[in-house]
FITOR-53467 format. One record per residue: residue in one letter; x, y, z of N, C-alpha, C in turn. Coordinates in steps of 0.2 Angstrom, whole numbers, plus 5000, padded with zeros to 4 digits. Layout:
aXYZXYZXYZ ...
***
This chain:
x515749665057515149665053514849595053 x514249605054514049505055513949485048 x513849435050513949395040513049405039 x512549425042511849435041512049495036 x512049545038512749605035512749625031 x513449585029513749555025513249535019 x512749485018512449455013512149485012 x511749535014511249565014511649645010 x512049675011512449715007512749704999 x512949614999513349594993512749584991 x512049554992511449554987511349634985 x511249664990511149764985511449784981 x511949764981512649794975512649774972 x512549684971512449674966511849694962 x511349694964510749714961510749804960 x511049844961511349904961511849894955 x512049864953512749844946512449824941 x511849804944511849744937511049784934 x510949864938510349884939510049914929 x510249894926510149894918510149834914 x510449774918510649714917509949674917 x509349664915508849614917509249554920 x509449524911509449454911510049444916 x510649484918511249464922510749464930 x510449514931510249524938509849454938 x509549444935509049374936509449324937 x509849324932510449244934510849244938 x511149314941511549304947511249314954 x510549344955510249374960510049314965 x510349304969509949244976509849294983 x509349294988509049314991509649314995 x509749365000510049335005509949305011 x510649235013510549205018510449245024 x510049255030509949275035509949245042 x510349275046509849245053509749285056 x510249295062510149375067510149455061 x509749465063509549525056508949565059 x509149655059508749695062509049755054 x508449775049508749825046508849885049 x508549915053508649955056509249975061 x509249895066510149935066510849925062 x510549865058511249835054511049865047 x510949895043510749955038510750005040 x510350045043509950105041510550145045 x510750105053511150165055511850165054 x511950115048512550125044512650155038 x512150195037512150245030512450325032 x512750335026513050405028512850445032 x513150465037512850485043512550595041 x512950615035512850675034512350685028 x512250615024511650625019510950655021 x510650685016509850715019509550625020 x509350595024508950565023508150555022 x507950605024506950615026506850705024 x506550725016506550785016505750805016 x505550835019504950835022504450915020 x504150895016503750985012503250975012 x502951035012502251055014502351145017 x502151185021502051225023502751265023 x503251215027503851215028504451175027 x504951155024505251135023505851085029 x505851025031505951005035506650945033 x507150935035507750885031507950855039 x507950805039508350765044508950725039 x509350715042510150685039510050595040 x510450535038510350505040510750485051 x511150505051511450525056510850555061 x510650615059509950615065509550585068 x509450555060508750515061508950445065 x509650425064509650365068509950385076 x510150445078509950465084509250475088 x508750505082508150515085507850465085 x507850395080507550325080507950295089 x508550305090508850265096508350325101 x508350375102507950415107507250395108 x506950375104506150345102506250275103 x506750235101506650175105506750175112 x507150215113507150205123506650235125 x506350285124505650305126504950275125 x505050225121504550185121504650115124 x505350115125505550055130505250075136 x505250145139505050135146504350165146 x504250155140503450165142502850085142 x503550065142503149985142503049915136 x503549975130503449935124503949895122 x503849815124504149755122504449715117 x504849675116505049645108504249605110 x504049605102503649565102502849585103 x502749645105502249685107501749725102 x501149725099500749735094500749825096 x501049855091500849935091500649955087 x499949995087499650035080500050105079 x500250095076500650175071500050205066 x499950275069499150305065499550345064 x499850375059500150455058500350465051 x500150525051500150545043500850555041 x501050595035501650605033502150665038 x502450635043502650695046503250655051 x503750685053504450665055504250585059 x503750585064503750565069503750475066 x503350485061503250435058503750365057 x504250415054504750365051505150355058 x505350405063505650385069505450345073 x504650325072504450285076504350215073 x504350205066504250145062505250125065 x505850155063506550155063506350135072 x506350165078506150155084505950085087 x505250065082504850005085505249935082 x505649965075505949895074506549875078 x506849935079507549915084507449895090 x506749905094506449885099506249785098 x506049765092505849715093505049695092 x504849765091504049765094503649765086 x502949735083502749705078502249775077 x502249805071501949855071501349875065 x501049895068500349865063500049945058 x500549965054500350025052499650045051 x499150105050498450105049498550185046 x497950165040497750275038497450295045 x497550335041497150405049496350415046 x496050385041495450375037495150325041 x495250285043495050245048494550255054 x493750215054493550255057493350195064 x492950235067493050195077493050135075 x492550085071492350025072492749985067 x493450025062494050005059494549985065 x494650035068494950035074494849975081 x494249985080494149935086494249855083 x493949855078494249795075495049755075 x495649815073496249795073496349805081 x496249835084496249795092496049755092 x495649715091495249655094495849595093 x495749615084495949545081496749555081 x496849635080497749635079497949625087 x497749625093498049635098498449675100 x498149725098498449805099498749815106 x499549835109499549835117499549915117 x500049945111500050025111500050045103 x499650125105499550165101500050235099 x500150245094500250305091500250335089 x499850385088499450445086499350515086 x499250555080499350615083498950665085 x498850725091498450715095497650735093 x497550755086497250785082496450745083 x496950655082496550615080496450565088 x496550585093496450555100495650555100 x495450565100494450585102494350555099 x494550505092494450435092494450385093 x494850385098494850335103494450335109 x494050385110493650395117493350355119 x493050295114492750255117492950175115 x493450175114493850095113494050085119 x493850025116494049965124494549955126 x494949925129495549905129496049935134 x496449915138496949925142497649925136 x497650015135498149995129498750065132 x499150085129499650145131499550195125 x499450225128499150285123499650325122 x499850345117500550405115500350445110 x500250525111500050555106500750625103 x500850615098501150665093500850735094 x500950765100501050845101500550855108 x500350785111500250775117499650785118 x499150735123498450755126498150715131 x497650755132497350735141497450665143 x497650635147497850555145498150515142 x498450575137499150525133499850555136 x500250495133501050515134501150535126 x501550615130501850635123502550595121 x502350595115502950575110503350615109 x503650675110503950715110504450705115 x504150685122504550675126505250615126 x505050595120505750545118506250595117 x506250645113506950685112507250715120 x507150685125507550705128507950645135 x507850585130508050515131508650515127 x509250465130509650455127509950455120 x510350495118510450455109510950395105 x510950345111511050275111510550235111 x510350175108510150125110510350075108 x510350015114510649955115510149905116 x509849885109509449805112509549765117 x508849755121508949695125509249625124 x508949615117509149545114509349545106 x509349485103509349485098508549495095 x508949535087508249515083508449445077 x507949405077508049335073507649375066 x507949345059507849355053506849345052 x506649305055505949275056505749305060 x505749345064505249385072504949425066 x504249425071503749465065503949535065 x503849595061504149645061503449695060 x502949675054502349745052501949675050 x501049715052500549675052499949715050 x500049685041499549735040498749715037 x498249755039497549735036497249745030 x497349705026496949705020496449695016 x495949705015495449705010495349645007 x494949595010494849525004494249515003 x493749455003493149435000492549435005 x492749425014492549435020492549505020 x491849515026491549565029492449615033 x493049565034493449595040494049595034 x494449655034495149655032495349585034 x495949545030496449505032496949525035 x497349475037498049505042498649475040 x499049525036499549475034500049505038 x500449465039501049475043501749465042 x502349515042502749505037503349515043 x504049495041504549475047505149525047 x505549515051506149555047506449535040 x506449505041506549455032506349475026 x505649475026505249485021505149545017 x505049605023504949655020505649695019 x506049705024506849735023507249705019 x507349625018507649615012507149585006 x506749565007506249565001506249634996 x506249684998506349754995506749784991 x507249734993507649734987507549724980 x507049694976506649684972506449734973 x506049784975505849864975506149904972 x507049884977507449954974507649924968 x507749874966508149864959507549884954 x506949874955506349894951506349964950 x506349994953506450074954506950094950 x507550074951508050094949508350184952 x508150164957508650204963509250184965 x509650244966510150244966510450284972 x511050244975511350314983511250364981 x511250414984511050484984510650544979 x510150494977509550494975509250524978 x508650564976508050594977507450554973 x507250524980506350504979505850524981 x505550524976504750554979504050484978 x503950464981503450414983502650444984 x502050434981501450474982501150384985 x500950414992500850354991500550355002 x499850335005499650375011500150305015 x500150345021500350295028499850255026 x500150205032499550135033499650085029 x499750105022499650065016500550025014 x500349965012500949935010501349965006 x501350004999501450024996502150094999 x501750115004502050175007502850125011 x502850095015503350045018503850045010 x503549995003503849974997504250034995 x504050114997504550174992504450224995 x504350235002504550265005504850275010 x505050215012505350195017505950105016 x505850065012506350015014506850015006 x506350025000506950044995507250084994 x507050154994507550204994508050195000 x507950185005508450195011508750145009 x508750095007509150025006509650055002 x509550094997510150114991510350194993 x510350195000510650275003510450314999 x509650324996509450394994509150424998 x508750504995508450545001507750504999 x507250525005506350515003506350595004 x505750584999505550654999504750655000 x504550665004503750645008503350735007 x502650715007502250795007501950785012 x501750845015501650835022500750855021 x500750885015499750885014499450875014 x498750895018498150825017498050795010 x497950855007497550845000498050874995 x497950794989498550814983498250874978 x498850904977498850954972499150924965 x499050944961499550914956500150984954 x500051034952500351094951500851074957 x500451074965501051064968501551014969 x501550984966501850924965502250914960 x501850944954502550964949502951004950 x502851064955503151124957503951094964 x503651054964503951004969504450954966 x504250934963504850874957505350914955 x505250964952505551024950506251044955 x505751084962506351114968506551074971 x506451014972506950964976507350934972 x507350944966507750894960507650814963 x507150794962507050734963507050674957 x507350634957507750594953507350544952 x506950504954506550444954505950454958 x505250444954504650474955504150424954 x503950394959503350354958502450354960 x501950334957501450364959501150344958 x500350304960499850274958499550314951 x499150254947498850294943498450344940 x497950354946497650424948497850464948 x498650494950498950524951499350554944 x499650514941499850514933499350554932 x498650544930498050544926497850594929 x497850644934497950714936498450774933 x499050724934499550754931499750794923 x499250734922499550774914498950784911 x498250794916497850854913498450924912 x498650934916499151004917499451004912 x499851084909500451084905501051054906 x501150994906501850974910502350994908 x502451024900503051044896503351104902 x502851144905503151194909503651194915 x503751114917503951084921504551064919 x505251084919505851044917506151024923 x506150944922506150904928506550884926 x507350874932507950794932507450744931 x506950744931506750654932507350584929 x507450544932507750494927507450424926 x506750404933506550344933505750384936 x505450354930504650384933504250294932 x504150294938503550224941502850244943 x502550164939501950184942501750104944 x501050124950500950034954500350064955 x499849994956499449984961498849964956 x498749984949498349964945498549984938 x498249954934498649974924498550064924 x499150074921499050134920498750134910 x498450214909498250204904498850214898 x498850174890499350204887499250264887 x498650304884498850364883499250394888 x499050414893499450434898500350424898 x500650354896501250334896501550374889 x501150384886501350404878501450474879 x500950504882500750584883501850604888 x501750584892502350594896503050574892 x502950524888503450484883503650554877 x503350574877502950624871503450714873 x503250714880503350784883503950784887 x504250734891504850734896505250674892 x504950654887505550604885505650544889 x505250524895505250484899504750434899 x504850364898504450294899503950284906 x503550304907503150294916503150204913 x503650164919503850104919503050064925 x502850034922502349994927502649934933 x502549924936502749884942502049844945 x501949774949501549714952501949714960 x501349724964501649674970500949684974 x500949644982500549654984500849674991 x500249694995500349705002500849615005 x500349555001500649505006501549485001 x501749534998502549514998502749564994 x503249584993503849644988503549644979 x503849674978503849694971503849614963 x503349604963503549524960503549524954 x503349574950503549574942503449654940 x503949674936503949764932504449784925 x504449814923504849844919505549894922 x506149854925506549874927507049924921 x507249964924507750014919508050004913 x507950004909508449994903508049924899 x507249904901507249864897506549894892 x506249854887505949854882505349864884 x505049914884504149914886503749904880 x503249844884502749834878501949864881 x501549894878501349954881500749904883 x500549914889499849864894500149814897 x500849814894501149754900501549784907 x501349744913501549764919502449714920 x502749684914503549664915503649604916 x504149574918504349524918504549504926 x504449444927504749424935505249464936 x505449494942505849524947506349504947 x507049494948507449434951507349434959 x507249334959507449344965506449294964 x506149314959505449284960505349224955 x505149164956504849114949504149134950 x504049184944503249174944502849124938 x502349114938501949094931501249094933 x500949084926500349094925499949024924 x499649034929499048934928498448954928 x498048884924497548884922496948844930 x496548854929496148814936496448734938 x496748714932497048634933497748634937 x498048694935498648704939499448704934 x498948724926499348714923499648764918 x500448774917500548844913500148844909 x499948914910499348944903499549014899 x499349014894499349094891499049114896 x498349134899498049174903497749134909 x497849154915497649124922497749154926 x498049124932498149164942498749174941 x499049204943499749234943500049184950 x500449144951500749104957501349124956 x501749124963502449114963502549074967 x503349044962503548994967503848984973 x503648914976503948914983504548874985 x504848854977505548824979505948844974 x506548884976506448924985506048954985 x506048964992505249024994505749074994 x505549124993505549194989505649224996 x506149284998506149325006505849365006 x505349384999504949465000504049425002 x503949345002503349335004503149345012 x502649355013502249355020502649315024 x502349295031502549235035501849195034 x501249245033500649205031499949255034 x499449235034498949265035498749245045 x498849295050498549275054497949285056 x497449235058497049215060496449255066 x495849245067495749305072495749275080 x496049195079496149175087496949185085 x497249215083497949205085498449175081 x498249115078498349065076498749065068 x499249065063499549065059499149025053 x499049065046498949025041499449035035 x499848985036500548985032500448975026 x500848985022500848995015501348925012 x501048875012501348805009501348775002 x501648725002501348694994502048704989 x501848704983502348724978502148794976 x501648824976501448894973501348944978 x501148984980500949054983500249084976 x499549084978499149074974498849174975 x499249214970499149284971498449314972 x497749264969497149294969497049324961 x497849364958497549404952497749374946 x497349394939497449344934497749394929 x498049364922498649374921498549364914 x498849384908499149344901499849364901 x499949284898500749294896500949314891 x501449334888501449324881502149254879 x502449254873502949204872503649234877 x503949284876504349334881504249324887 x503749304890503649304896503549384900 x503149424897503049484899502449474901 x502149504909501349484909500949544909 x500449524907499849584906499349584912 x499149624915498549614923497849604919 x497449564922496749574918496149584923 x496349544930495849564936496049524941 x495549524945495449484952495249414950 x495249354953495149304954494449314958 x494349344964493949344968493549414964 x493349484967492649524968493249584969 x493649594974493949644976494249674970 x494249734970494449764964494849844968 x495349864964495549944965495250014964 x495350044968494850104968495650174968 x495950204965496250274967496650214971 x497050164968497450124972497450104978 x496850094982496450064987496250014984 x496349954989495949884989495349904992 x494549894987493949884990493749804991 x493549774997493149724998492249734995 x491949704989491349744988490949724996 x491049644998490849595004490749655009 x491349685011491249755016490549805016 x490649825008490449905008489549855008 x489249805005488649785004488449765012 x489049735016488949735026488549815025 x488949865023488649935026488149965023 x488149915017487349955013486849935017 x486549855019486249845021486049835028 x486449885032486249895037485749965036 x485650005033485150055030484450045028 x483850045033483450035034483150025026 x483050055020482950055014483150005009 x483649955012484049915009483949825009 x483749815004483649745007484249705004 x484449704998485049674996485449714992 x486049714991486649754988487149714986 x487449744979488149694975488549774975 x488949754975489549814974489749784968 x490249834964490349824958491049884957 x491549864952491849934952491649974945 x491550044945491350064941491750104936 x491950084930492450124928492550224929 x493050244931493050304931493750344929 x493550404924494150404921494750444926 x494750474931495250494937495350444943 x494850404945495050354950495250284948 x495250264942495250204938494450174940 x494350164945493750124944493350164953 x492650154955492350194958491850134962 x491650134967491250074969490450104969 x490250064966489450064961488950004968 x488450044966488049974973487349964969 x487249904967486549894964486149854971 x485449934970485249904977484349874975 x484349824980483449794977483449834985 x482849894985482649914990481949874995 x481949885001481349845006480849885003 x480449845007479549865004479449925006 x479049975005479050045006479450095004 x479850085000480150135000480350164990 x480450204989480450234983481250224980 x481050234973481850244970481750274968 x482150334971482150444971482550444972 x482750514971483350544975483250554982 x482850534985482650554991482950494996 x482750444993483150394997484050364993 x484150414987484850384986485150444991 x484750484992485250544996485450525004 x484850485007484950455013485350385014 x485450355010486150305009486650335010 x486750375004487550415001487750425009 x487150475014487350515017487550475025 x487250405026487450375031488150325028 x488250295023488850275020489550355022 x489250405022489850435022490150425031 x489350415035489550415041489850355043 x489950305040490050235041490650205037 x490750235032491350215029492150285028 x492650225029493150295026493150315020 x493150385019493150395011493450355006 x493750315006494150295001493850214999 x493050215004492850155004492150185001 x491950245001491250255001491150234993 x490350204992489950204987489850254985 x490250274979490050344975489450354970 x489350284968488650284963488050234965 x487550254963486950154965486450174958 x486250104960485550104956485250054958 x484450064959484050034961483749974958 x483949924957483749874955483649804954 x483649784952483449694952484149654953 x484549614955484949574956484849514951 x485649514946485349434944485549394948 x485449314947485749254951485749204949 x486249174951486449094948485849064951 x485548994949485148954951485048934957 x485848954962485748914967485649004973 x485449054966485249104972486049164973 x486649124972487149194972486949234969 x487349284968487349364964487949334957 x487849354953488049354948488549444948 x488749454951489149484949489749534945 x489849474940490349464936489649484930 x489149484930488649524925488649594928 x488649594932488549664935489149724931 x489549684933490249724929490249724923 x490249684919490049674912489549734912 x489049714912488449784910488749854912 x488949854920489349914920489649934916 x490349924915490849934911490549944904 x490249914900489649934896489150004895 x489050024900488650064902489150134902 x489750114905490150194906490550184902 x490450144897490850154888490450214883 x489750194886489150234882489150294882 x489350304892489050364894488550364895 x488350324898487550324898487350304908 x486750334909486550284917485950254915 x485850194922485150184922484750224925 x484150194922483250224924483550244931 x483650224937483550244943484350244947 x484750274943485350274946485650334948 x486150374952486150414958487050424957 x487150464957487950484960487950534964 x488350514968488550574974488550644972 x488850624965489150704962488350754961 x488050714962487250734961487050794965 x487450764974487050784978487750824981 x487950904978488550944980488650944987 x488250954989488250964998488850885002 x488850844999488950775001489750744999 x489750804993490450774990491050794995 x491450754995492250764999492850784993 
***
């Protein structure tokens, strides 16, 4: 057993021991030391080889063991080794929740190779972008979605799940070896997942995370959870997104539970309950939207094992926690973390909830709350510290020449603002920046207003998030129209309708109004008025004189 191992094992257990224990996990809990370290050969294919590992519903019912899976990840590494795919080589993974996925995420890490997950929502000119700038060399796809690539540039290896004209099937891995033997070492720092995120620019950022960061940084996830070996979890939560990686893939597997994935396009609630229920699934986590769907339903009908019910990605509502507190007898626990690092502050098992608080630092995190000067404050930017630098941050933000923007200094500066209280329990209050969450997507407004105003009708545009009571919040466009043109329905219906053609759904402008823009003195947008008056506005229930929702025009809604 290497002593990478080794440290990496005696950090789980302990944090698995102590998983009731805040204040012991906090005081005993140190990162593990690392060097040669690949979780995928030195974890994953050392987990009970007869446990369900991956159980997979939908249509049909599908169970891989941990044992298979790590024959079928060694069969998909080799096949992807001769198809060209190097340590160290940029791969898009485009696939929905379906076997291939996880054999290939398992596959490209024991390969060496940096893997840039992406939704299948994703449209050409998202795509061509993370080629450009990710350096995409191979793709992997399922073949449904290939004629999306028809016209991207690039000298790239095309691999499609269930095969097509020009591509290499994927499929043809299962009848490659079910050994594999890396070329070389994997080092604790090789980059491992590289993903695009939504910030203040027109382009996603690119954070980029190591073998370090995210495999053992996640430990913080599983202690958050409060999953346990032989566990059943359910994670709602799409490919491509960080969140899916945090619980559906590195904590649960770290603590030898099962994942329990749905293979659906489109979420049902009923099914889902009905699903908690047949798989006896133990530990259930879920974005907000999701809760908020849920217990529209009778949930009394539902007697569920649950033990550990989670939510992430934005505040949940109290009602909502009380309603389910109320009916299953169960606390829905909140949890903080971002795409650029692991789980940084939550309500871990067995501790006190104070209700709108998102918990206290993670072990393993120093976080605090500063004011613009740099100083602890009741309310500010949520930073954590970097001595010691923490193993669930980033490596840093890469650059579009290539080039690293490291993460230095004494702090790591989150973006999001915070209250503390005396306890040190923190409460989320927004963004520092404009970006705000939509149904637990990050929106850039900067993006969606690049796509307004390319619309002949459009001369300037502020996005806004607009409160909404199923998606927590809806992106709103206050537009000043060009000359000639009317504020009707006539021309909110020819926006709505080229936005759907230009954005992925989880980015579209679902509301606007025609308007005037305020502005600071030196000509910005005022913004943070805009939200104000919004959020004011859908307190009332009320719209403007000249405002428009999709839901207006039925032909157009998704």
């Amino acid at each position: 057993m290497s002593d990478s191992r080794e440290t990496f094992l005696a950090a789980r257990d302990l944090l698995l021991r102590l998983r009731a224990d805040y204040d012991a996990a906090v005081r005993e809990f140190r990162w593990p030391e690392l060097d040669r370290f690949n979780w995928a050969l030195d974890i994953f294919d050392h987990l009970p080889a007869e446990r369900t590992a991956l159980w997979l519903v939908g249509e049909a019912d599908e169970k891989q063991s941990f044992g298979e899976l790590k024959a079928r990840s060694d069969q998909v590494a080799n096949h992807l080794h001769a198809l060209g795919v190097k340590r160290g080589d940029r791969v898009l993974l485009l696939l929905p929740n379906m076997r291939p996925l996880w054999e290939a995420m398992l596959g490209l890490m024991k390969l060496g190779a940096v893997i840039i997950p992406a939704t299948t929502l994703l449209a050409e000119a998202d795509l061509q972008d993370r080629f450009e700038r990710g350096r995409i060399r191979h793709a992997i796809v399922p073949a449904a979605l290939t004629p999306r690539f028809a016209k991207l540039a690039g000298d790239y290896t095309r691999i499609a799940v269930g095969g097509a004209p020009g591509w290499h099937r994927f499929e043809d891995a299962y009848e490659q070896p079910k050994s594999f033997v890396p070329e070389g070492i994997t080092n604790a720092d090789d980059p491992l997942l590289l993903y695009f995120t939504s910030g203040t620019t027109a382009r996603p950022k690119m954070v980029l995370h190591s073998h370090r960061s995210y495999p053992a940084g996640h430990l913080s996830t599983m202690y958050m959870i409060g999953v346990r070996p032989g566990d059943v979890h359910l994670n709602i939560s799409s490919p491509g997104w960080a969140k899916h990686a945090y619980s559906s893939f590195f904590a649960p597997w770290t603590a030898g539970a099962t994942i329990v994935a749905m293979t659906q396009a489109r979420f049902d609630p009923v099914e889902t309950l009905d699903l908690l229920q047949r798989c006896g699934v133990n530990t259930f986590c879920a974005p907000p939207t999701v809760w908020r769907m849920l217990v529209q339903q009778d949930i009394a009908r539902w007697k569920l094992p649950l033990r550990e019910a989670l939510s992430a990605g934005e505040p949940l509502n109290p009602e909502v926690i009380a309603h389910v507190e109320q009916v299953w007898g169960l606390t829905v626990r909140d949890f903080y973390g971002q795409t650029e690092t692991t789980s940084l502050v939550g309500n871990p098992p067995g501790q006190k909830i104070v209700p709108g608080s998102m918990g206290r630092p993670l072990p393993g995190y120093r976080i605090a709350v500063v004011d613009e000067s740099g100083n602890e404050a009741e309310e500010g930017e949520i930073v954590v510290g970097l001595s010691p630098r923490p193993a669930g941050l980033m490596q840093g933000y890469q650059q579009d020449d290539g080039e690293m923007q490291r993460i230095d200094g004494a702090w790591y500066h989150t973006g999001d603002t915070a209250q503390r209280d005396k306890d040190g329990r923190i409460t989320y209050v927004g963004r520092t920046d404009d970006v705000f969450k939509s149904s637990g997507y990050r929106i850039s407004p900067f993006e969606l207003e690049s796509a307004l105003i390319e619309h002949r009708a459009v001369a300037e545009a502020a996005v806004v998030p607009s409160p909404d009571a199923q998606r927590f919040a809806v992106p709103k466009a206050f537009i000043v129209l060009a000359a000639g043109f009317a504020p009707d329905q006539s021309t909110a219906r020819d926006i709505f309708t080229q936005m759907r053609e230009r954005l992925a759904p989880y980015k579209r402008v679902r509301r606007l109004e025609f308007t005037d823009l305020p502005k600071t003195i030196s000509g910005k947008i005022r913004r943070v008025e805009l939200r104000q008056a919004e959020a004011a506005r859908r307190h009332e229930n009320a719209r403007g004189p000249a405002e428009f929702w999709e839901e207006d025009f039925p032909d157009l809604r998704a």
